[in-house]
Backbone atoms as SQL, in Angstrom:
CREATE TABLE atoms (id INTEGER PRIMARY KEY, chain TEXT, resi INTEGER, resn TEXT, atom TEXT, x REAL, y REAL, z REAL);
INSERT INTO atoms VALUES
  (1, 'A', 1, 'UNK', 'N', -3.688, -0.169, -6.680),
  (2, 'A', 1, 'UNK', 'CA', -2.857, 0.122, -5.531),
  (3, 'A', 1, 'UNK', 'C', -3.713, 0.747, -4.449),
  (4, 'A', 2, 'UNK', 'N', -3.285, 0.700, -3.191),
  (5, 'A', 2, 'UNK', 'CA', -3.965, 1.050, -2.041),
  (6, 'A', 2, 'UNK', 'C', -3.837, 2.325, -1.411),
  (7, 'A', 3, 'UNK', 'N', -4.339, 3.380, -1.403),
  (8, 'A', 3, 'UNK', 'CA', -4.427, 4.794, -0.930),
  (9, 'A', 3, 'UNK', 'C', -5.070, 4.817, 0.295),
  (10, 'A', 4, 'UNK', 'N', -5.696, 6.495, 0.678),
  (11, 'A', 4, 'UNK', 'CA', -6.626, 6.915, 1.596),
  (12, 'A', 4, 'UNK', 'C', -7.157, 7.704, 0.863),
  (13, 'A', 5, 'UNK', 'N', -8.140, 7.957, 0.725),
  (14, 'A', 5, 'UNK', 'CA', -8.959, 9.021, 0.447),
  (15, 'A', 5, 'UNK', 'C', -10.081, 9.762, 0.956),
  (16, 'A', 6, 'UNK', 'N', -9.763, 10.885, 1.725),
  (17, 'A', 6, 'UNK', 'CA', -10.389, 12.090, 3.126),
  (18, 'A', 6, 'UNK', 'C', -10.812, 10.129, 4.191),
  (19, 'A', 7, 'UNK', 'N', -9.707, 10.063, 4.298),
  (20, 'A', 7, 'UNK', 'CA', -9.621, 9.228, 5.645),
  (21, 'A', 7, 'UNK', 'C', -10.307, 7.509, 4.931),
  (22, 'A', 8, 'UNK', 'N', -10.932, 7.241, 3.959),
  (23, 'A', 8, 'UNK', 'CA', -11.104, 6.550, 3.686),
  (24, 'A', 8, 'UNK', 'C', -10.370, 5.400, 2.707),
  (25, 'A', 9, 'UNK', 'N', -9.848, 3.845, 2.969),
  (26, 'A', 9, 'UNK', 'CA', -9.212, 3.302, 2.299),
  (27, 'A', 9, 'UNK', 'C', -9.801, 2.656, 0.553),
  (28, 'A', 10, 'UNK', 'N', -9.056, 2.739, -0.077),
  (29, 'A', 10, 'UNK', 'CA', -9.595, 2.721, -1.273),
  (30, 'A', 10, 'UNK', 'C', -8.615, 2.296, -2.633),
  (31, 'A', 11, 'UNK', 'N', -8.467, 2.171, -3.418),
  (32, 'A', 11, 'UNK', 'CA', -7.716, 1.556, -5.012),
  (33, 'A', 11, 'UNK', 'C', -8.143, 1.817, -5.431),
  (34, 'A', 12, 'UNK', 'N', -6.811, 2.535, -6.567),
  (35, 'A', 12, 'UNK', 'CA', -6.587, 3.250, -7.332),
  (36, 'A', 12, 'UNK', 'C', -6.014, 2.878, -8.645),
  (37, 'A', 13, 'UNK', 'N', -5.923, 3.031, -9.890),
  (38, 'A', 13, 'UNK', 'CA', -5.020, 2.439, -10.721),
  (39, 'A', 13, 'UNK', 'C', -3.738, 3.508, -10.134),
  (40, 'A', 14, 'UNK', 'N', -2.563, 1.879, -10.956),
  (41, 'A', 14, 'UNK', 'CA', -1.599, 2.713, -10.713),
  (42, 'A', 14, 'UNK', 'C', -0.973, 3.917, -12.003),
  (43, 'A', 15, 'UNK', 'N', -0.074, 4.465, -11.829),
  (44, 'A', 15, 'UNK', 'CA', 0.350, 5.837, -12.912),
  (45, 'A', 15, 'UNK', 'C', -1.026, 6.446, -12.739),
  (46, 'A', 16, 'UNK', 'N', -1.959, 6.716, -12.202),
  (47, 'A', 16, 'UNK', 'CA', -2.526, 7.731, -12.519),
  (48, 'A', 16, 'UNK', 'C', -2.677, 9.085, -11.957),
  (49, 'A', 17, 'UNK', 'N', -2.815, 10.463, -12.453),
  (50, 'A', 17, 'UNK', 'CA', -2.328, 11.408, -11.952),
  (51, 'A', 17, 'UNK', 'C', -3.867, 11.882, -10.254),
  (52, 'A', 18, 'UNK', 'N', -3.365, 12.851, -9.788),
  (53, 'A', 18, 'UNK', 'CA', -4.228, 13.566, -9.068),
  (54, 'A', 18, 'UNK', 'C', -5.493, 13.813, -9.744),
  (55, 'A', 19, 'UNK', 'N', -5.483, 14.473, -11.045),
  (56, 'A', 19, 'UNK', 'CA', -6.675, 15.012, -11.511),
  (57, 'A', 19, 'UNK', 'C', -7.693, 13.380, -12.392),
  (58, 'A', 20, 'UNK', 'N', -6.875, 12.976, -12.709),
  (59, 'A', 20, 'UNK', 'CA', -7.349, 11.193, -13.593),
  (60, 'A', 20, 'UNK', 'C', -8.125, 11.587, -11.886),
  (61, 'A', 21, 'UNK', 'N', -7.610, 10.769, -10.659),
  (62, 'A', 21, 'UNK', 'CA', -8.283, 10.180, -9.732),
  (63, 'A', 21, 'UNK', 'C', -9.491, 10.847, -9.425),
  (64, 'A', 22, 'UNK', 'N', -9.299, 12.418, -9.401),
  (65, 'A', 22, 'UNK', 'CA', -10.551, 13.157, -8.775),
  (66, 'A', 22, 'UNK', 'C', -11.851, 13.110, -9.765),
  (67, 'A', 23, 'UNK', 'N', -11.311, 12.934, -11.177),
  (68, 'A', 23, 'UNK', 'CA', -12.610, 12.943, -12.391),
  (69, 'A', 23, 'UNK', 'C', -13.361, 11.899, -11.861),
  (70, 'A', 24, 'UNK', 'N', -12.295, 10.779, -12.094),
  (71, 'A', 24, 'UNK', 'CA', -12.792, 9.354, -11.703),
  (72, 'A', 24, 'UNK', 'C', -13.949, 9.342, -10.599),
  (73, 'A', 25, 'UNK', 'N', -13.634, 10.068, -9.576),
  (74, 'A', 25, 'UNK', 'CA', -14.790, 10.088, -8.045),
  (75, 'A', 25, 'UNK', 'C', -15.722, 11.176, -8.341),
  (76, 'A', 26, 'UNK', 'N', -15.645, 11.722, -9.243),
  (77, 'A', 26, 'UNK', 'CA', -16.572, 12.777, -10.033),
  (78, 'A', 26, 'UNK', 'C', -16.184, 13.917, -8.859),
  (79, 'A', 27, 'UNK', 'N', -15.134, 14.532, -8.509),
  (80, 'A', 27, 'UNK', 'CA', -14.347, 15.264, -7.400),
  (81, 'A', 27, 'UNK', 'C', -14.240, 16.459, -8.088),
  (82, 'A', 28, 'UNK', 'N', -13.736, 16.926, -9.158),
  (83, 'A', 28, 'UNK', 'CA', -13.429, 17.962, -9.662),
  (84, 'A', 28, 'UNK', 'C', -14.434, 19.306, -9.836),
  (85, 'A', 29, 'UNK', 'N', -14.319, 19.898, -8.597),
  (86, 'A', 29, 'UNK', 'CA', -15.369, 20.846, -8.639),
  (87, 'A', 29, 'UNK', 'C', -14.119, 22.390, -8.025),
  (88, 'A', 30, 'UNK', 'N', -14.896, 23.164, -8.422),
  (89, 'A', 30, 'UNK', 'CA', -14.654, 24.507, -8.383),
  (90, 'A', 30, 'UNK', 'C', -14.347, 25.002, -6.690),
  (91, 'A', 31, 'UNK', 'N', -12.969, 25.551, -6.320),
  (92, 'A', 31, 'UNK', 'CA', -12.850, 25.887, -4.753),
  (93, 'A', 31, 'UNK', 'C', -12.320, 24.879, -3.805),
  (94, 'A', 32, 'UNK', 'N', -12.332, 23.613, -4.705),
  (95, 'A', 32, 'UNK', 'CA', -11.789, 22.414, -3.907),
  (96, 'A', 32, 'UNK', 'C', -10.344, 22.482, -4.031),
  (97, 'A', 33, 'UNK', 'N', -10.136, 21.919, -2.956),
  (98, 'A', 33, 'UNK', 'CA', -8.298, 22.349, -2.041),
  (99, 'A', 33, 'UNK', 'C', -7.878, 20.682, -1.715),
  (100, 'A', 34, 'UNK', 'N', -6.689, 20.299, -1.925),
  (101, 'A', 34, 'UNK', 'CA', -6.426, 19.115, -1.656),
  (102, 'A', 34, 'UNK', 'C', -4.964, 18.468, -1.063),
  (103, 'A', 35, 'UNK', 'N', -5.340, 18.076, 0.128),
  (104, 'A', 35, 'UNK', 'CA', -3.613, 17.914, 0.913),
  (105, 'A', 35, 'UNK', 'C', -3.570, 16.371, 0.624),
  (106, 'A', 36, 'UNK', 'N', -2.262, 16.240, 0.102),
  (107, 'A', 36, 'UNK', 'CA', -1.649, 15.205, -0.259),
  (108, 'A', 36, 'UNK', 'C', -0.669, 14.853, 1.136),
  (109, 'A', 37, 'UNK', 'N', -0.320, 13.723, 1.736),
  (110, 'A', 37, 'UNK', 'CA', 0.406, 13.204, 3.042),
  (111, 'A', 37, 'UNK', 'C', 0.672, 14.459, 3.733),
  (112, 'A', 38, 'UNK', 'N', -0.548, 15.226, 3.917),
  (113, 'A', 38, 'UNK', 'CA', -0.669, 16.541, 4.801),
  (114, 'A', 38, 'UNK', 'C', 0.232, 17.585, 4.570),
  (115, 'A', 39, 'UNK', 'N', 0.313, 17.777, 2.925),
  (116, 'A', 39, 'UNK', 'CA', 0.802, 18.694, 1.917),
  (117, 'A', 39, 'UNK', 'C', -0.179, 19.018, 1.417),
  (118, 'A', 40, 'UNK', 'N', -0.603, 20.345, 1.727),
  (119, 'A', 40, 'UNK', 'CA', -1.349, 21.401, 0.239),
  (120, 'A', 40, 'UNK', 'C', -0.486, 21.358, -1.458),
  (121, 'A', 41, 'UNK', 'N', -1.358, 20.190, -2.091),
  (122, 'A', 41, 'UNK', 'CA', -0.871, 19.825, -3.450),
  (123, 'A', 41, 'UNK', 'C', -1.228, 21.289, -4.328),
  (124, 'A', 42, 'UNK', 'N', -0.985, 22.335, -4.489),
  (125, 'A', 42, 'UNK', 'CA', -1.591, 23.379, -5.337),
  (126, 'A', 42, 'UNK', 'C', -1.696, 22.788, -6.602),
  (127, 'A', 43, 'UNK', 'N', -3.552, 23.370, -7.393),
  (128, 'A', 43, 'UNK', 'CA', -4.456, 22.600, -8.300),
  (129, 'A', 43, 'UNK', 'C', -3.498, 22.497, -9.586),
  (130, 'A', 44, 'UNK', 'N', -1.706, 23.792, -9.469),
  (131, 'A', 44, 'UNK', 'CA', -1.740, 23.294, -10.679),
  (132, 'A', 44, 'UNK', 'C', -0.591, 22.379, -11.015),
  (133, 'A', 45, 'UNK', 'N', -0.427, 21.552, -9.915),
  (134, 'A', 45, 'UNK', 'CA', 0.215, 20.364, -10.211),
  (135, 'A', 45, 'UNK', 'C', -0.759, 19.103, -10.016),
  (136, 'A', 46, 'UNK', 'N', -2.340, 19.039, -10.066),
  (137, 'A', 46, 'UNK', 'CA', -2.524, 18.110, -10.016),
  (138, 'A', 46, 'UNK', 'C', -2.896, 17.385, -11.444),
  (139, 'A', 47, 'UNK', 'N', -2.493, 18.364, -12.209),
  (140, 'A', 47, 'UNK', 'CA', -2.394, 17.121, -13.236),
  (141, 'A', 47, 'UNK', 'C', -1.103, 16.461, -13.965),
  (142, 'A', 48, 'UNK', 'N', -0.126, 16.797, -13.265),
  (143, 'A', 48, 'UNK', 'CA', 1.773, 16.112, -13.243),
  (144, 'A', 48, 'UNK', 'C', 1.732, 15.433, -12.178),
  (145, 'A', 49, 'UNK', 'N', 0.822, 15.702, -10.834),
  (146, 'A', 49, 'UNK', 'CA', 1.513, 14.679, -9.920),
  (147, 'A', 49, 'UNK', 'C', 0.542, 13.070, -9.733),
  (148, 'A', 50, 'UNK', 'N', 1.552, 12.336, -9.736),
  (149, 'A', 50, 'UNK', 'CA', 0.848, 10.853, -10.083),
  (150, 'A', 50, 'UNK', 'C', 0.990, 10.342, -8.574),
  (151, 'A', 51, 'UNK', 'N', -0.274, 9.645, -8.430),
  (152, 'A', 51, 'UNK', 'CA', -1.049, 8.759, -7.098),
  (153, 'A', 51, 'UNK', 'C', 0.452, 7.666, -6.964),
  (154, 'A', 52, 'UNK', 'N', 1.096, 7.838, -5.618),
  (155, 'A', 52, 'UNK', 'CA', 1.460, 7.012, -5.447),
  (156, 'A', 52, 'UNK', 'C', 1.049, 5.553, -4.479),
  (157, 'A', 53, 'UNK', 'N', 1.432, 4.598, -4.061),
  (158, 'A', 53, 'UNK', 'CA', 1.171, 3.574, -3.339),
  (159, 'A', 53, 'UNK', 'C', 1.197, 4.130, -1.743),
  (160, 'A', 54, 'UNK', 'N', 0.425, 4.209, -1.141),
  (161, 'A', 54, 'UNK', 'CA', -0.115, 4.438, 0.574),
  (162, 'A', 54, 'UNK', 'C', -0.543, 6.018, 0.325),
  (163, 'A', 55, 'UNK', 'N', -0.199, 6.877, -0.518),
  (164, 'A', 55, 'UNK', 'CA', -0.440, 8.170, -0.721),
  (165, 'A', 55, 'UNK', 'C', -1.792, 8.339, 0.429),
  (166, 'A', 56, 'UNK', 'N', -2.102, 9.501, 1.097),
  (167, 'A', 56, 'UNK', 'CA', -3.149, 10.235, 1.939),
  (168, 'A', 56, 'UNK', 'C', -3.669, 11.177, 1.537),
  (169, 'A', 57, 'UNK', 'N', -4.209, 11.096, 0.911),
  (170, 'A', 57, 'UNK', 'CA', -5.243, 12.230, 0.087),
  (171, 'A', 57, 'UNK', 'C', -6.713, 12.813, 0.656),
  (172, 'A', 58, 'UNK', 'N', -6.202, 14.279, 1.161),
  (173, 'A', 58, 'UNK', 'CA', -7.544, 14.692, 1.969),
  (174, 'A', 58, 'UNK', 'C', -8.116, 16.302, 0.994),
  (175, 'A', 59, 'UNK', 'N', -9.074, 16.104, 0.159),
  (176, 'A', 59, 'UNK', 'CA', -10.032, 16.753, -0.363),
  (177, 'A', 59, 'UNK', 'C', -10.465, 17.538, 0.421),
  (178, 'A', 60, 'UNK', 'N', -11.377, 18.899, 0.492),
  (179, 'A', 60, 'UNK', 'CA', -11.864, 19.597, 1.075),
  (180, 'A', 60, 'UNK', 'C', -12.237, 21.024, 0.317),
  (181, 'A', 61, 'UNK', 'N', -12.974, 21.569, 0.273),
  (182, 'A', 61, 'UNK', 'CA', -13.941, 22.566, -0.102),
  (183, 'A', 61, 'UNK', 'C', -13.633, 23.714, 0.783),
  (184, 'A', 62, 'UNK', 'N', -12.842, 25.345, -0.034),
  (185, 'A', 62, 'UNK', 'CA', -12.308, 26.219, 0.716),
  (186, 'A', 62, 'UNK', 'C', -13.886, 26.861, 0.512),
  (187, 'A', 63, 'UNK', 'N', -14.012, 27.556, 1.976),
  (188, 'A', 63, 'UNK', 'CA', -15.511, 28.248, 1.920),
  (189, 'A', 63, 'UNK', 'C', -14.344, 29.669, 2.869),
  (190, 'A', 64, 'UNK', 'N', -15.114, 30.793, 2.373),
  (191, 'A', 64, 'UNK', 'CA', -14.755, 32.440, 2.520),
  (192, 'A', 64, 'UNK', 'C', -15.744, 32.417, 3.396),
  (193, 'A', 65, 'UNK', 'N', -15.066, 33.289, 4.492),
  (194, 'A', 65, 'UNK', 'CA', -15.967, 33.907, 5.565),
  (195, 'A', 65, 'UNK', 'C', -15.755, 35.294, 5.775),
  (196, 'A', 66, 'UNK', 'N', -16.509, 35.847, 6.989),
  (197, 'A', 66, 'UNK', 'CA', -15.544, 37.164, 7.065),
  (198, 'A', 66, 'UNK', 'C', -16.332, 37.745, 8.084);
């Protein structure tokens, strides 16, 4: 099925969850933040919530400043 992923178009299997997809892109790293159709998905539903068809998935890396 056909997604976005951080702005880029891409396929996906289908049923598979948030966290399946991010292993898959070798994504799963520590501090990473991820808006789903410009929803903050919090990390601990990404392994219940399943990739749907056109889904917008934008990844990003929270960095602390101060």
């Amino acid at each position: 099925m056909q997604i976005h992923f951080n702005d880029e178009p891409m396929q996906c299997a289908a049923g598979q969850t948030v966290n399946e997809l991010l292993a898959a892109l070798n994504q799963l790293k520590p501090g990473a933040a991820l808006a789903l159709n410009q929803q903050i998905l919090p990390r601990e539903q990404w392994r219940q919530h399943i990739v749907q068809e056109g889904d917008q998935i934008l990844l990003f890396h929270v960095i602390a400043g101060g």
